[in-house]
N, C-alpha and C positions, 0 to 999 in steps of 0.2 A: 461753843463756837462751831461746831460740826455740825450742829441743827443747821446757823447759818447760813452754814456753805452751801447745804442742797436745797433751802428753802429758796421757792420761785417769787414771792414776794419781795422779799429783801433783794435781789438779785434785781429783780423791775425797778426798786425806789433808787436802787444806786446807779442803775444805765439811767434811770432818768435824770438822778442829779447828777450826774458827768455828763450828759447832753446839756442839761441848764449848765454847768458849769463853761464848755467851751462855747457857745451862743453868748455865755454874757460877757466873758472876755473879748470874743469877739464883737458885738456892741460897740463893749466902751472903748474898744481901742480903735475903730470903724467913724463913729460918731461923735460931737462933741457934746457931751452927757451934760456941757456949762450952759449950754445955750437956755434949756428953761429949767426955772429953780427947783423944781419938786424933782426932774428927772437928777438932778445935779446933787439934790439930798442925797435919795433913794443909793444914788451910789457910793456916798461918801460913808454913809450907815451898812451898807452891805459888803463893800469893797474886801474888809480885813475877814468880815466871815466866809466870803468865795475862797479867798488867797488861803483862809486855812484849810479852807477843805480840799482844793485844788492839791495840796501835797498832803495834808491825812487821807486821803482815803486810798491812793494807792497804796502807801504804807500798810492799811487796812487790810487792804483786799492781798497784801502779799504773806500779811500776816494769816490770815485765815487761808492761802494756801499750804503754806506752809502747817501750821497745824491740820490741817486736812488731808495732809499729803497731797496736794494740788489734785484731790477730788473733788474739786468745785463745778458751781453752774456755769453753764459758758457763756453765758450775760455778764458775769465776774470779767470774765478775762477782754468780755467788748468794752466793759467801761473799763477797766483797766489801759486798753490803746486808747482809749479817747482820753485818758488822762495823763497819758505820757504823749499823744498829739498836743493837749494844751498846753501843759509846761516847756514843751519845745516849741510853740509856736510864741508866747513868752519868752523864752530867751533869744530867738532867733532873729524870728520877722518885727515883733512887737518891742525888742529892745532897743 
């Protein structure tokens, strides 16, 4: 787990997917995803795997502070606000 925390890869794929993650909630809650059918799949099939990643991965990333001694990369702690901007932008504005 300590590998993790300072490697700069791992640290890029997960600010990436917490940027994908609040882009596509933003989307679908922007646009109506029913209008054409494939775009109206795509989100019915991907929906439940954003929603779990949306609350794992901060989990994640608190977890591997903590074992770390929050000697982490500081890309960790960017997608970390951008995943407590989504969840809050979820229960607030989007509820």
């Amino acid at each position: 787990m300590k590998n993790i925390a300072q490697n700069s890869k791992a640290a890029n794929v997960i600010l990436i997917v917490s940027c994908f993650i609040l882009f596509y909630w933003n989307f679908v809650h922007n646009f109506d995803v029913y209008k054409y059918i494939v775009v109206g799949a795509l989100y019915e099939m991907s929906a439940l795997l954003v929603l779990a990643a949306t609350y794992i991965l901060p989990l994640f990333i608190l977890v591997m502070a903590l074992v770390s001694k929050v000697n982490l990369n500081k890309k960790y702690y960017i997608a970390l606000v951008i995943l407590v901007l989504t969840i809050t932008l979820l229960f607030t504005i989007y509820n």
